[in-house]
C-alpha positions as CSV (number, residue, x, y, z in Angstrom):
1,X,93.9,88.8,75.9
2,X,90.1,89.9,75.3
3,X,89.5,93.2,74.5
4,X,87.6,93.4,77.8
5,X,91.1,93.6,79.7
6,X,92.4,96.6,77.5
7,X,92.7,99.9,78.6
8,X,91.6,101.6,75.9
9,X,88.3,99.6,76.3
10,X,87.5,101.3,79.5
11,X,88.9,104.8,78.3
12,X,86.6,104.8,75.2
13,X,83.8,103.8,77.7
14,X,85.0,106.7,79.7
15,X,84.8,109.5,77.4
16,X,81.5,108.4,76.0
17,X,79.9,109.2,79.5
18,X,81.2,112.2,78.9
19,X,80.1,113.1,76.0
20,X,77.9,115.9,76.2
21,X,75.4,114.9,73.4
22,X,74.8,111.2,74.1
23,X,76.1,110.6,77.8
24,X,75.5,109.9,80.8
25,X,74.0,112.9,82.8
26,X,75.0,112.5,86.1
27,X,78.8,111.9,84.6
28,X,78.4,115.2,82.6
29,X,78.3,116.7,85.4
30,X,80.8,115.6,87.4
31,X,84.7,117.9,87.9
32,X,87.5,117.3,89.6
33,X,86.3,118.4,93.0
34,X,82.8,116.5,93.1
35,X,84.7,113.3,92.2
36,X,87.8,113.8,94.5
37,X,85.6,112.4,97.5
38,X,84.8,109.3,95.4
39,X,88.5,108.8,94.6
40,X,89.4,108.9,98.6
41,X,86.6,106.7,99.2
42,X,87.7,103.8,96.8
43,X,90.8,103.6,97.9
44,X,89.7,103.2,101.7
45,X,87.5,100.4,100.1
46,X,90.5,98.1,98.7
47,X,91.7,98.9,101.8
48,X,89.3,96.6,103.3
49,X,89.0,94.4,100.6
50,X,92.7,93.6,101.1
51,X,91.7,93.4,105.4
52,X,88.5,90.9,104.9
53,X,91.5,88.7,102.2
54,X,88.6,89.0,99.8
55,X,90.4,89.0,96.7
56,X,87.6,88.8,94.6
57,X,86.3,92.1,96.1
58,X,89.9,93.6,96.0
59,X,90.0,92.8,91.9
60,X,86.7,94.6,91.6
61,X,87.5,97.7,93.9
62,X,90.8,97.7,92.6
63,X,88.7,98.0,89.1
64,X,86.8,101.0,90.8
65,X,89.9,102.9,91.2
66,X,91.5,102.7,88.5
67,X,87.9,103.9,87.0
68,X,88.7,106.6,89.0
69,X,92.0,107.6,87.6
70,X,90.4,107.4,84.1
71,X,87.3,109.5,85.4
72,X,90.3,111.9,86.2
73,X,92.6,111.9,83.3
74,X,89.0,112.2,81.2
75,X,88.5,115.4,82.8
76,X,91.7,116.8,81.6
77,X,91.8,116.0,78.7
78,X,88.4,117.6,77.9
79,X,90.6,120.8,78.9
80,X,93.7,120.2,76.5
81,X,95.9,119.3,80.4
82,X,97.1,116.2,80.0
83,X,95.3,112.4,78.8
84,X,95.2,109.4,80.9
85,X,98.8,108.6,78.6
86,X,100.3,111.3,80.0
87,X,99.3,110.1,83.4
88,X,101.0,106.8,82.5
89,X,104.3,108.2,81.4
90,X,104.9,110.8,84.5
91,X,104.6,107.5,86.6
92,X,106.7,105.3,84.3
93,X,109.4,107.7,83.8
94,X,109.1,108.6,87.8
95,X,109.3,105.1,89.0
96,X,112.3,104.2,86.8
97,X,114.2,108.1,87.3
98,X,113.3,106.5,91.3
99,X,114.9,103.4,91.1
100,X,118.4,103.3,89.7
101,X,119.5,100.8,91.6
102,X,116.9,98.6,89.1
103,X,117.0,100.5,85.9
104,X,120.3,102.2,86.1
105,X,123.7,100.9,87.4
106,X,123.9,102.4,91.0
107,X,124.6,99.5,93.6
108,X,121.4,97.8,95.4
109,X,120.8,99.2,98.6
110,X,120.9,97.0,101.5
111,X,117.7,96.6,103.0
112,X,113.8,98.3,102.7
113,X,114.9,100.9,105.4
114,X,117.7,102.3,102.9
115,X,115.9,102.2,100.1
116,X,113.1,104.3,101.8
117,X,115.5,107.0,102.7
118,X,117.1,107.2,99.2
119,X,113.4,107.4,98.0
120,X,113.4,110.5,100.0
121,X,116.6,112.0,99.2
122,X,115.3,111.4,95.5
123,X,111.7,113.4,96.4
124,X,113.7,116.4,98.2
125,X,115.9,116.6,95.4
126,X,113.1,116.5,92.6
127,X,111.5,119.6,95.1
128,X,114.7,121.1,95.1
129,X,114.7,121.5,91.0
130,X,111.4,122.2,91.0
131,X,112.2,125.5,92.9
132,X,110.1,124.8,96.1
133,X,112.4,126.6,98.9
134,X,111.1,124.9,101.8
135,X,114.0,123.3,103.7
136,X,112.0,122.5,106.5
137,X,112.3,118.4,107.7
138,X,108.8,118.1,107.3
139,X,108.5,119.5,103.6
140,X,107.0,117.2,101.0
141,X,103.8,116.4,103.4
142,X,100.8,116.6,101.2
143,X,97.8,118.6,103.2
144,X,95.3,116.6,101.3
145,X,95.9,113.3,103.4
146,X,93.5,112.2,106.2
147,X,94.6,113.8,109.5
148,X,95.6,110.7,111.1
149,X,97.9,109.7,108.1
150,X,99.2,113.5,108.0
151,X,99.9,113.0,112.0
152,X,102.3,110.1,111.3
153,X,103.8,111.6,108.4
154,X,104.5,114.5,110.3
155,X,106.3,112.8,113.7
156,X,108.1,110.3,111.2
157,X,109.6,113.3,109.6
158,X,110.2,115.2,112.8
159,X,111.8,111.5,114.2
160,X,114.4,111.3,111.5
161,X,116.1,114.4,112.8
162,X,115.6,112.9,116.6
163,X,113.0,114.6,117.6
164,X,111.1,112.0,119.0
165,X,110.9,109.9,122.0
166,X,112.8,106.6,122.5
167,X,109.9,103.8,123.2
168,X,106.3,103.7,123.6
169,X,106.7,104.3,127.7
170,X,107.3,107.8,127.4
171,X,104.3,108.2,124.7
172,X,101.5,106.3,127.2
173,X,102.8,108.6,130.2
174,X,102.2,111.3,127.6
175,X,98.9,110.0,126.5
176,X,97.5,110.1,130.4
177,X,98.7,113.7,130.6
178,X,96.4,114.8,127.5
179,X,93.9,112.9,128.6
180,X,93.8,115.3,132.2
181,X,93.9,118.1,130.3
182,X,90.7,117.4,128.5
183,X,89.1,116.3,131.7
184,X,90.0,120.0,132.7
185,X,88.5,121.5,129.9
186,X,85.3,119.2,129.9
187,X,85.2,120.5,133.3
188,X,85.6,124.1,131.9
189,X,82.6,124.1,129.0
190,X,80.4,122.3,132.0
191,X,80.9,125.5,134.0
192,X,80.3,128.0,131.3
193,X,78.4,126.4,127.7
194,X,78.2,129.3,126.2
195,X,82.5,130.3,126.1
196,X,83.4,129.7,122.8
197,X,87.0,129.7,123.8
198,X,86.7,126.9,126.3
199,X,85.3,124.6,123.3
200,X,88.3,126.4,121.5
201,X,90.9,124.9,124.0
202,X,88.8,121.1,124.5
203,X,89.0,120.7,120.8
204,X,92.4,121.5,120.8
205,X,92.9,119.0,123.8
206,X,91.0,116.2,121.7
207,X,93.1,116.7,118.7
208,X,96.4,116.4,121.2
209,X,95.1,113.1,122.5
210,X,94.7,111.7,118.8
211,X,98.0,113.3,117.7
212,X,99.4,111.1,120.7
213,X,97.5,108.5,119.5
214,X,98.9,108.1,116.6
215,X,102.6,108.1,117.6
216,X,102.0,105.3,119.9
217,X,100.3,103.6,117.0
218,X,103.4,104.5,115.3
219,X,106.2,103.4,118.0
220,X,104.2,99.9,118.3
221,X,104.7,99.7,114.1
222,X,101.1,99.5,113.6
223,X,98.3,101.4,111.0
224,X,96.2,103.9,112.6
225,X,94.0,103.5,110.4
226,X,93.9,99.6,110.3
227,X,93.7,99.6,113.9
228,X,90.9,101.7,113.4
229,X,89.5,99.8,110.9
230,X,89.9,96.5,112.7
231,X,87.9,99.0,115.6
232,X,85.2,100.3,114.2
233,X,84.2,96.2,112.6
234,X,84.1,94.7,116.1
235,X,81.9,98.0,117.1
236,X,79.5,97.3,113.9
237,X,79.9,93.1,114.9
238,X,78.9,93.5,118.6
239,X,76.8,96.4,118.1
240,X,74.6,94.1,115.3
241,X,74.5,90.9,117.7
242,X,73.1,93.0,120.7
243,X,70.5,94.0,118.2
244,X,69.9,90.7,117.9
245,X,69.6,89.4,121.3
246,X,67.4,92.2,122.4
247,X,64.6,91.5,119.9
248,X,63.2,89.6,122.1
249,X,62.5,92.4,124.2
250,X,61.5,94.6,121.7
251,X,64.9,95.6,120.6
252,X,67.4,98.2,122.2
253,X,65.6,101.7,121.3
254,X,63.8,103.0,124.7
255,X,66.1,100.7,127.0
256,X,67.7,102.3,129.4
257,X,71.8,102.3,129.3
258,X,72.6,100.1,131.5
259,X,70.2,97.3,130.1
260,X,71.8,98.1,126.2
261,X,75.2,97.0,128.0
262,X,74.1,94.0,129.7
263,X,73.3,93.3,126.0
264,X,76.8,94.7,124.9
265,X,78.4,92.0,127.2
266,X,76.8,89.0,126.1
267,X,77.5,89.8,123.1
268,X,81.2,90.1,123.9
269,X,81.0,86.6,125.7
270,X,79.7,85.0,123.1
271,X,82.6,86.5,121.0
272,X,84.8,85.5,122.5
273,X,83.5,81.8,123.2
274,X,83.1,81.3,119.6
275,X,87.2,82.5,119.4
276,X,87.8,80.2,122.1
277,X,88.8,82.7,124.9
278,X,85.9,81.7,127.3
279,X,83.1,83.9,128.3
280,X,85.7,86.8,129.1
281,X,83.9,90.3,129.8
């Protein structure tokens, strides 16, 4: 193994950035909360590296993670907290103290679905002797997760004690009743603009829809936010070849809205040819 594959490489690299005297400036700078955002954002971009199957992308964003835990474990260290060894060991020792049924000799659960729920009994537990008195079913939730991940987090909790609908069918006619409600109170900042409590109750309308949202995501087994993912790339796809096809006419800015989705179509068709699915609208 070169020395370009050892950790110690890309920690020494690490604090010399830091240093104050001779490194980098802009990584001088830098403290937990101004990199935090950065740390989010990598992740979310091996999460597409491992969506586009590009796994020469997902070794190098993979790479800018773990840069990320280093840029991290740097920072502490600089304030005598803990070193990126430290970080290693609380993991090690977490994963193994996890996983008896590996390292220790309790008997091999069954299936994944067991295994998951003595992964939890382990976490409630570890709260438990850390003195943290809430008993609540959905204790352990970290607030720092994107909303949409929180939301499913939250109704798998609340599910495991029944609280939760039986199949999708229940979750769509539940969907079309939030989705009347914030008709109502569309209906209710059109009639008065300036009430600050009628954008009050649409918000909170908006954020019931995508709450439901994600439960039906959730009941049909599948990641809100690959789903969304997978979304928002056929918006940037068809978007881009509209722009394309309206060059011609001297592309889609000052067109009205019904001409930009004559373009929007066509660009669906031709989708959908090239998938083999015929000129489908």
């Amino acid at each position: 193994m070169s020395d370009a594959r050892d950790i110690q490489r890309l920690l020494d690299i690490m604090a010399a950035l830091r240093d104050p005297t001779g490194g980098c400036p802009w990584d001088i700078e830098q403290d937990f909360a101004s990199i935090a955002p950065y740390t989010i954002e990598e992740a979310y971009e091996v999460a597409d590296a491992i969506d586009r199957g590009d796994m020469a992308d997902l070794r190098d964003e993979l790479g800018d993670l773990l840069l990320q835990v280093v840029f991290h474990a740097q920072m502490a260290k600089e304030q005598d907290a803990f070193e990126f060894g430290d970080v290693v060991a609380a993991i090690c020792g977490k994963m193994v103290r996890r996983h008896p049924h590996v390292f220790g000799d309790e008997a091999r659960r069954s299936n994944a679905d067991a295994q998951l729920q003595h992964w939890e009994d382990f976490k409630r537990a570890e709260r438990a002797a850390k003195g943290e008195s809430d008993a609540s079913a959905l204790a352990g939730i970290s607030r720092g997760l994107p909303e949409w991940q929180r939301a499913v987090k939250l109704q798998h909790k609340a599910a495991k004690v029944g609280f939760d609908w039986p199949d999708p069918a229940p979750v769509l006619e539940k969907l079309h009743e939030e989705i009347e409600e914030v008709r109502a109170e569309f209906a209710a900042v059109a009639a008065n603009p300036g009430d600050a409590a009628a954008r009050d109750r649409l918000e909170d309308e908006i954020g019931d829809i995508l709450f439901v949202c994600a439960n039906l995501a959730r009941h049909a087994k599948v990641d809100v936010g690959a789903a969304l993912r997978r979304a928002n790339h056929k918006f940037e796809r068809r978007f881009r070849a509209m722009e394309v096809l309206a060059a011609a006419d001297g592309g889609l800015a000052g067109q009205s809205l019904e001409a930009q989705d004559r373009y929007w179509v066509l660009a669906k068709q031709a989708e959908h040819a090239v998938q083999g699915q015929g000129d489908a609208s």
